[in-house]
C-alpha positions, -999 to 999 in steps of 0.1 A, spaced: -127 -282 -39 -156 -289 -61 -167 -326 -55 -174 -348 -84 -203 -362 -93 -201 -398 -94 -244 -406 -112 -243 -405 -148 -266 -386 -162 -278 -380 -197 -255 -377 -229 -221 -354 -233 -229 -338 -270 -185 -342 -279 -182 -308 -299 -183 -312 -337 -146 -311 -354 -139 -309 -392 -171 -298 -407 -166 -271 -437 -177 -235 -430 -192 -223 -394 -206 -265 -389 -189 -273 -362 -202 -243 -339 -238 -242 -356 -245 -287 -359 -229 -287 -321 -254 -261 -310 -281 -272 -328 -279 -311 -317 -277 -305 -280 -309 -279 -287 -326 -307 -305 -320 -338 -281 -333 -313 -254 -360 -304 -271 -366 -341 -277 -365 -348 -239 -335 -366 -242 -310 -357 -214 -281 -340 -220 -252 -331 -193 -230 -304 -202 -198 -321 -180 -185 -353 -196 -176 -365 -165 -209 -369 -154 -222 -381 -189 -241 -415 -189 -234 -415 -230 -210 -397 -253 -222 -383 -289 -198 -374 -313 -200 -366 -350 -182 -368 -379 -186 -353 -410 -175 -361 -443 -177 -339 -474 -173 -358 -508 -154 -349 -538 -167 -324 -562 -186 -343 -592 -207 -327 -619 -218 -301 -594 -227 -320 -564 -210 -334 -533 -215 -364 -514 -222 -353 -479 -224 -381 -445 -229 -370 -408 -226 -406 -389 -234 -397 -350 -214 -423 -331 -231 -429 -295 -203 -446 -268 -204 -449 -230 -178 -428 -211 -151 -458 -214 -153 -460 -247 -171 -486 -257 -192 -486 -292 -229 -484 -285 -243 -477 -319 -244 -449 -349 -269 -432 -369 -257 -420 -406 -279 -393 -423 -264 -389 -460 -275 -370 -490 -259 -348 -522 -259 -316 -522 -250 -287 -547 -211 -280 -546 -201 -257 -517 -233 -254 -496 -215 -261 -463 -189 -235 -467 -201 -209 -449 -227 -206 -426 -248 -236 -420 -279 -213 -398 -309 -231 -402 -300 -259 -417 -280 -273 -391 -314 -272 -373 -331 -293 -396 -301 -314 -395 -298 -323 -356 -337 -320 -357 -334 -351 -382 -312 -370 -363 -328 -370 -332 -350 -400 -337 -322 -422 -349 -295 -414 -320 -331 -423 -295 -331 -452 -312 -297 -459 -305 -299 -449 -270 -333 -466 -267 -313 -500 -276 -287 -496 -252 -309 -488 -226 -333 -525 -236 -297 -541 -232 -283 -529 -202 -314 -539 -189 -314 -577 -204 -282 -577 -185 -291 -568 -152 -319 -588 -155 -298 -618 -164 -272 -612 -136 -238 -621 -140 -248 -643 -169 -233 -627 -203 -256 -629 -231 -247 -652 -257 -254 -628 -286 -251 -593 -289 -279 -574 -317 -262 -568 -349 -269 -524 -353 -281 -516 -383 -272 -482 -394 -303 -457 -402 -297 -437 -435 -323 -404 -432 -316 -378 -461 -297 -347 -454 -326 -316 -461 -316 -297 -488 -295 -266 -484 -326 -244 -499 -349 -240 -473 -386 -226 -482 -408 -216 -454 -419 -247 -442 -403 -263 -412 -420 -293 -410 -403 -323 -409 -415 -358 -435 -431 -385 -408 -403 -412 -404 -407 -444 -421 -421 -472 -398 
């Protein structure tokens, strides 16, 4: 018998469910690649996961052409409990998550990565404001604001660069 690990460690990356075309394999693959890449720990057992990430995607109706598209990348401890979201949103041409999402799921998780740190980042200031204060509960909780970072566009050129985020 295996014994179970009872430290959390790093974030669970929940698979990706319900996104058009090959998304779920490629944006689950890609985000755990990017928040390594990012230094961000990542466990691949959810029991052992300090954090859980899970995305959902939502694919507008067609209009004149283009389709509303929203990735919102929910962050909760292992209990369940909200700890906060990042939305990236954007419109796209009609049908460009069909098929195969390659690169651009890259450029997506690479995107997202500084608003789900941000998140993280603020869970980490308030379980700390809690130890600190003891058993004393905290009178107000921060409101989170959602971040809204553009989707990249499904045409990729050669450059890989990412814009510098707003301050």
């Amino acid at each position: 018998l295996r014994s179970v690990q009872t430290i959390s460690q790093g974030v669970w990356v929940q698979p990706v469910r319900g996104a058009p075309g090959d998304g779920d394999k490629s944006l689950t693959r890609a985000i755990r690649y990017a928040l390594i890449r990012a230094k961000v720990a990542v466990t691949s057992e959810r029991l052992a996961a300090r954090h859980i990430l899970e995305a959902d995607v939502r694919i507008g109706a067609l209009m004149r052409g283009q389709q509303a598209v929203a990735i919102s990348w929910t962050l909760t401890y292992p209990d369940g409990r909200h700890i906060g979201r990042a939305i990236q949103r954007n419109t796209v041409p009609a049908g460009s998550f069909d098929g195969r999402w390659g690169e651009t799921a890259v450029i997506i998780a690479t995107a997202a990565v500084s608003g789900i740190k941000d998140v993280l980042a603020q869970a980490e200031n308030m379980a700390q404001a809690r130890v600190a204060s003891g058993s004393k509960r905290l009178k107000t909780d921060p409101v989170w604001v959602d971040e809204v970072p553009s989707l990249p566009s499904p045409k990729l050129s050669s450059e890989t660069g990412l814009a510098p985020k707003d301050q």
